[in-house]
C-alpha positions as CSV (number, residue, x, y, z in Angstrom):
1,X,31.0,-1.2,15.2
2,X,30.6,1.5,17.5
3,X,31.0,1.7,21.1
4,X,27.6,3.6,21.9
5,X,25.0,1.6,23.5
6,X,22.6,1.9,21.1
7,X,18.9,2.1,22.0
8,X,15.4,0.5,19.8
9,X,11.9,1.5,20.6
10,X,9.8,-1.3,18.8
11,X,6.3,-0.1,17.9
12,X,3.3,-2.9,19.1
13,X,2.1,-2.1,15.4
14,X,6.0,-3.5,13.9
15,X,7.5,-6.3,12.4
16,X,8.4,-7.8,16.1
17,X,6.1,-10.0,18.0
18,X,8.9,-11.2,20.1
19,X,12.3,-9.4,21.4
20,X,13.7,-12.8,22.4
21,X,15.9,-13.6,18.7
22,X,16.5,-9.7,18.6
23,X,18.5,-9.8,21.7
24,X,20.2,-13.0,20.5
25,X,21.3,-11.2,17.1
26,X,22.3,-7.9,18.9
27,X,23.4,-8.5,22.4
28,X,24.8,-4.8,23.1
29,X,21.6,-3.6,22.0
30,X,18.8,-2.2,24.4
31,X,15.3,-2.8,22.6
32,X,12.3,-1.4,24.5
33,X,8.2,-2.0,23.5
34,X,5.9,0.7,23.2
35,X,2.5,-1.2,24.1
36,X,0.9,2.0,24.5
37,X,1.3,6.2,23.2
38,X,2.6,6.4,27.0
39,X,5.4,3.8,26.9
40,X,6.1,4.9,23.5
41,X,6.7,8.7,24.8
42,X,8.8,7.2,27.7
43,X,10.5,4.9,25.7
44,X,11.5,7.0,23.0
45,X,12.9,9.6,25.5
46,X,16.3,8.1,24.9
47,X,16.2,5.6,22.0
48,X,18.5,6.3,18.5
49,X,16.1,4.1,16.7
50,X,12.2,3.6,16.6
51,X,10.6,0.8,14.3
52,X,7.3,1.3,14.0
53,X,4.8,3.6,13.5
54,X,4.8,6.8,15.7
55,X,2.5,9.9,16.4
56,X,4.0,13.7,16.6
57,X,3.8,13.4,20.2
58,X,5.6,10.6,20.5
59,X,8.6,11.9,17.9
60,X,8.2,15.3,19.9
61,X,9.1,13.3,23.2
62,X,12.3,11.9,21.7
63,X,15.9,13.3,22.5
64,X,18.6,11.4,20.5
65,X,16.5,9.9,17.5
66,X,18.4,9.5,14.5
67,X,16.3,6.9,12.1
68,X,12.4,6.0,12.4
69,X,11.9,2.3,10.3
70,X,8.5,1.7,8.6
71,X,8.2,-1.7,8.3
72,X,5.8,-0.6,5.8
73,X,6.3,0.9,2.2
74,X,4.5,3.7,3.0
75,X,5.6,6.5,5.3
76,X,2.6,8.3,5.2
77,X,2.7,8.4,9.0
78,X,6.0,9.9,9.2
79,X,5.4,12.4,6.6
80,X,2.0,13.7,9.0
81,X,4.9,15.1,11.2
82,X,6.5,18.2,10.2
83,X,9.0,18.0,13.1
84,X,10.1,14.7,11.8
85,X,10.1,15.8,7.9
86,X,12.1,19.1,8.6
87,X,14.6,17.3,11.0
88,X,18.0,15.6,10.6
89,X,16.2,12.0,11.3
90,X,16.7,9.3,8.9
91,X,13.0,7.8,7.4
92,X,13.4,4.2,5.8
93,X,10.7,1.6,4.9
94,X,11.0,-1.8,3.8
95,X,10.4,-2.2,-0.1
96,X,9.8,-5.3,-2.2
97,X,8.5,-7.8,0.6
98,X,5.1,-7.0,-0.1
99,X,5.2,-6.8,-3.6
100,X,4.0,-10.3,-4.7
101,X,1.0,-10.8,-2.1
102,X,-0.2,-7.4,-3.1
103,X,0.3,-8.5,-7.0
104,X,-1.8,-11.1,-6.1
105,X,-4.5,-9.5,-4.0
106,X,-5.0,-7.4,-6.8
107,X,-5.5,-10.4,-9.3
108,X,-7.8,-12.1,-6.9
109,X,-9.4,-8.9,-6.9
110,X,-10.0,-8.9,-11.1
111,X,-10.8,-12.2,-10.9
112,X,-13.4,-12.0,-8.5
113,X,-15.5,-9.3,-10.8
114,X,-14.5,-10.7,-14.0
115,X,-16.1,-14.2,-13.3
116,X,-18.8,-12.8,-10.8
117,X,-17.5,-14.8,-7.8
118,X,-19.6,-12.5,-5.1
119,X,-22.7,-13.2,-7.1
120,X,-21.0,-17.2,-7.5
121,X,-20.8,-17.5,-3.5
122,X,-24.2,-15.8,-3.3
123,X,-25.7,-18.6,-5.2
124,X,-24.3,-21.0,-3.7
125,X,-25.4,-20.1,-0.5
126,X,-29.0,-20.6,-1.7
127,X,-28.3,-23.3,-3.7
128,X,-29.1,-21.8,-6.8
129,X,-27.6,-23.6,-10.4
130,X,-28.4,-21.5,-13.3
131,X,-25.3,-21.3,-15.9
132,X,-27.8,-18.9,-18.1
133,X,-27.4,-16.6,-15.8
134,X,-23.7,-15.7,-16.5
135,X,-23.9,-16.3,-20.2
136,X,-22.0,-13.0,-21.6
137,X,-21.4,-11.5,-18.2
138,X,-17.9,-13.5,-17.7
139,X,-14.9,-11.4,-18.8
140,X,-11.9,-12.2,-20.0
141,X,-8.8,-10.6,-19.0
142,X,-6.8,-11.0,-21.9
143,X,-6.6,-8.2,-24.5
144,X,-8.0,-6.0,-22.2
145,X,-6.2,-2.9,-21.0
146,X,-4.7,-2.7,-17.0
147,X,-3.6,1.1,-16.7
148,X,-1.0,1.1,-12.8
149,X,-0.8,4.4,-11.0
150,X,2.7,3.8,-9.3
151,X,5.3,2.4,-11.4
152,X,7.1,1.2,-7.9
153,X,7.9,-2.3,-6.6
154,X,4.1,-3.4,-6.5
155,X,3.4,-1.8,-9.9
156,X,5.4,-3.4,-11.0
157,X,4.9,-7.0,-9.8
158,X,1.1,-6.4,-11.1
159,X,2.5,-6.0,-14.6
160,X,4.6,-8.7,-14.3
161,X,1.0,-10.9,-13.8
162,X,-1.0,-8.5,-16.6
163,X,1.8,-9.9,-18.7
164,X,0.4,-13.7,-18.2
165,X,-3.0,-12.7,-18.5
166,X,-2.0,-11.4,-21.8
167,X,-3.3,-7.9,-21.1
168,X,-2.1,-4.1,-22.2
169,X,0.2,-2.8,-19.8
170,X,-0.3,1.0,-19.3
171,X,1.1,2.4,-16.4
172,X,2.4,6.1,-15.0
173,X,5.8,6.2,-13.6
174,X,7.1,9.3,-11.9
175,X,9.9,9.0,-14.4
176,X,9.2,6.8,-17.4
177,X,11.7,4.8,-18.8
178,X,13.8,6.7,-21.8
179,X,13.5,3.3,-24.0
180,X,10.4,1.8,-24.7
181,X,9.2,-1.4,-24.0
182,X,6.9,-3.0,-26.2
183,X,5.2,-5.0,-23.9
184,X,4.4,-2.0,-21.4
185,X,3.8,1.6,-22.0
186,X,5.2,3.9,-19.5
187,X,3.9,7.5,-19.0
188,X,4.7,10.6,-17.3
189,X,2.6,11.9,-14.7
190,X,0.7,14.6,-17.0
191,X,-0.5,11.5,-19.1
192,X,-2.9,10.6,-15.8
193,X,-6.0,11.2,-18.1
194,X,-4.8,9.4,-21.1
195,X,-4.6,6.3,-18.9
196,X,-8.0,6.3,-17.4
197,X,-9.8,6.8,-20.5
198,X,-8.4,3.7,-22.1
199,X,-8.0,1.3,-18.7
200,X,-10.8,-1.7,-18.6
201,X,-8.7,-2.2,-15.2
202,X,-7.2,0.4,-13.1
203,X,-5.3,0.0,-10.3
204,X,-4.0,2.4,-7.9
205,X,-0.5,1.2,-6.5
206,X,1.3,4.5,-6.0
207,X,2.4,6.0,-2.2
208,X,0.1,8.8,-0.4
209,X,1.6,11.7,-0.9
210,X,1.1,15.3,-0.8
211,X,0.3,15.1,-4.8
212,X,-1.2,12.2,-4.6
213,X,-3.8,12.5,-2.0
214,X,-7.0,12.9,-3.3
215,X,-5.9,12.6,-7.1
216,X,-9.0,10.1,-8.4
217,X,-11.3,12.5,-7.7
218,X,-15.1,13.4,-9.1
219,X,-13.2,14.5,-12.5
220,X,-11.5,11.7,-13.3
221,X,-13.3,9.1,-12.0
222,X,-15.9,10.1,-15.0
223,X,-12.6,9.8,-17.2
224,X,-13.1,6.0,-16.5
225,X,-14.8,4.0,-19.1
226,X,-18.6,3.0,-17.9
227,X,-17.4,-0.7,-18.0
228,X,-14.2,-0.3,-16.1
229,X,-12.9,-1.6,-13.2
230,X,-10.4,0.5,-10.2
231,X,-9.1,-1.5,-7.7
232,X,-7.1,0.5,-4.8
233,X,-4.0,-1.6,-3.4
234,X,-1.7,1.4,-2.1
235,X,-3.6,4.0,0.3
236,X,-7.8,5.1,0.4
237,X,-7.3,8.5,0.6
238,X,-5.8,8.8,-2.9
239,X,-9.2,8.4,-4.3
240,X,-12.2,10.3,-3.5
241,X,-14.7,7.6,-1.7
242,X,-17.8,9.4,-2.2
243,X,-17.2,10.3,-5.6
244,X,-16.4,6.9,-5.5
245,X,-19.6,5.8,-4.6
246,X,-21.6,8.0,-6.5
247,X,-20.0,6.4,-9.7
248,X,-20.6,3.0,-8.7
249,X,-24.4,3.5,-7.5
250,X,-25.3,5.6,-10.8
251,X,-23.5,2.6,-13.1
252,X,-21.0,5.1,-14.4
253,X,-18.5,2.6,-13.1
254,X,-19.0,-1.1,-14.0
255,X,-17.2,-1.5,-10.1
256,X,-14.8,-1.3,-7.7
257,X,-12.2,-3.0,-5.0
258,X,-10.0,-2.0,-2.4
259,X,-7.6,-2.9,0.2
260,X,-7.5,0.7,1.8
261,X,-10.1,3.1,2.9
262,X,-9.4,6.7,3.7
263,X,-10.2,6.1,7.6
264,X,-8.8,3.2,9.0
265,X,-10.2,1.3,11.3
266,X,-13.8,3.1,9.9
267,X,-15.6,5.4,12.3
268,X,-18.7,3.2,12.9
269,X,-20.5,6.5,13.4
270,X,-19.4,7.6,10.0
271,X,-18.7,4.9,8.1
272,X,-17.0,4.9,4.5
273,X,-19.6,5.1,1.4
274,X,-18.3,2.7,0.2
275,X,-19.8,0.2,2.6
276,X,-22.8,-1.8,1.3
277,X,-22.3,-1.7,-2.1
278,X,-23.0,-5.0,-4.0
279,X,-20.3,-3.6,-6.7
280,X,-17.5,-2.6,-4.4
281,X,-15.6,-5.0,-2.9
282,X,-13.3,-4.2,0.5
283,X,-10.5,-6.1,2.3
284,X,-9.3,-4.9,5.2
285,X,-6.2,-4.1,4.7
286,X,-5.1,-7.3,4.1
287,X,-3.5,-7.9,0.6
288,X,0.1,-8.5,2.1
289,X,0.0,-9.9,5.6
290,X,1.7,-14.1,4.6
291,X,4.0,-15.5,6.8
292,X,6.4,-15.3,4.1
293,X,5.9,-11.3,4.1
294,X,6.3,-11.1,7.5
295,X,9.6,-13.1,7.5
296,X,10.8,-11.0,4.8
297,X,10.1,-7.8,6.6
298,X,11.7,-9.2,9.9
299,X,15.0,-10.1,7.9
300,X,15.1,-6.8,5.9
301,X,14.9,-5.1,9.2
302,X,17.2,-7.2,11.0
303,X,19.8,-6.4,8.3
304,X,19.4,-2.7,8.3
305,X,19.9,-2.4,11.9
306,X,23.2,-4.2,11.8
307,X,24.0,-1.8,8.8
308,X,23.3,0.7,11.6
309,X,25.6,-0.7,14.1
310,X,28.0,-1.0,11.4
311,X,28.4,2.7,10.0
312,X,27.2,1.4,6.8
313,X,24.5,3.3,4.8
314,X,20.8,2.3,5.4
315,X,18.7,0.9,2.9
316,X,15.6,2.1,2.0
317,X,15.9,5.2,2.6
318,X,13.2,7.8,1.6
319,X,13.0,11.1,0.0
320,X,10.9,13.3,2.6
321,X,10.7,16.1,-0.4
322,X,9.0,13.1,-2.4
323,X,7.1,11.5,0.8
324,X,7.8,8.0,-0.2
């Protein structure tokens, strides 16, 4: 372990509500909060290690940095910083823990349009009982085609539930398998139009990168078959929101969910287009967030700090050429 008193700026927006067990498990450690951009610029000064989200003026206020920590699986923040990307600094985030809520969050998603539970709850409401009225309209998820942009950890954990459901499994994978699998069909990225022309569900699940920002645009949302579903779980700004919209108001596209919008919080003044519309449904953000999740996250970053102190080699560590 080395001797170096080693310095952690925590992030308010990380995987740490309380310093009090952090101190416990690393004693020689100095751990600082950045409540505000100010303290985060002062803190930061001197720290080895941030966890947490930063801005470029924050990293650009730093002296000694040698790792930033997403407790996230996107980096999309770090990769916003050029400073950071072209430095020596380590960039790791925290894969898997989010997997299986987001799985989920996309299922409860499917679910919702495939037995009309908006319109359900609606009725409800008024007290309304008329079983006619979804005669035909119910969907079944099995034998129908899921097509997964993003092949990663939550890609995958999606299939692993399309394979209950007893649906097709298409997905695109940066790089595909080199034996097939029956059960799933695994594409390159140049097969992107292939995939949306035959998905009754498609779900978005890949990082936001520099290639993927902005991919689903006007083009290939009309690649989409009329009675299709997208649902976004990753990042809003892979998709194109008002082309979005456009689709969904028109009935090119039967409709839409996501967990993500490209502005986050949204700009009352400018809200998304997506806003309002009775086929889109929105969450905010809030496909992962269980208390099993967050203990997951605090463990995972627990351990690769002590890999830190240790000398040992990090985990999750991310390709800045790839952005994720």
């Amino acid at each position: 372990m080395t001797n170096k008193v080693i310095k952690v700026m925590v992030g308010v927006d990380s995987c740490i509500p309380s310093l009090q067990d952090w101190h416990q498990a690393f004693p020689g450690v100095v751990f600082s909060i950045g409540n505000t951009p100010d303290e985060q610029r002062k803190h930061i000064r001197d720290a080895d290690v941030c966890i947490g989200a930063i801005t470029r003026d924050t990293f650009l206020a730093a002296r000694q940095i040698k790792w930033v920590a997403s407790p996230w699986a996107g980096i999309d923040f770090a990769m916003a910083i050029p400073e950071l990307v072209n430095s020596d600094v380590i960039i790791t985030h925290t894969p898997y823990v989010h997997a299986s809520s987001m799985a989920d969050h996309v299922f409860a998603m499917m679910l919702s349009f495939a037995h009309c539970l908006p319109q359900v709850l609606d009725d409800q409401k008024n007290r309304r009982f008329d079983t006619q009225k979804y005669h035909n309209r119910i969907l079944e998820l099995a034998g129908s085609t899921i097509g997964i942009l993003g092949f990663g950890a939550v890609g995958r954990a999606v299939a692993r539930r399309a394979d209950g459901f007893d649906m097709k499994i298409c997905a695109i994978a940066r790089t595909p398998p080199t034996h097939s699998n029956q059960e799933q069909v695994i594409w390159a990225p140049d097969r992107l139009d292939d995939l949306l022309k035959i998905s009754d569900w498609f779900v978005i699940s890949s990082p936001l990168t520099g290639e993927t920002q902005g991919l689903i645009d006007k083009r290939r949302i009309a690649l989409l078959k009329p009675s299709a579903h997208l649902i976004v779980i990753s990042r809003g700004a892979i998709i194109d929101e008002e082309a979005l919209a456009h689709a969904l108001r028109s009935g090119q596209l039967a409709g839409a969910a996501t967990d993500a919008l490209t502005i986050e919080p949204p700009d009352p003044q400018k809200p998304s287009p997506l806003w309002n519309l009775d086929n889109c449904l929105i969450s905010p953000h809030s496909s992962s967030p269980t208390a099993k999740m967050f203990a997951a996250r605090r463990a995972f970053c627990k351990a690769n700090l002590r890999r830190y102190l240790n000398g040992k080699s990090l985990m999750g560590i991310c390709d800045k050429t790839l952005g994720y």
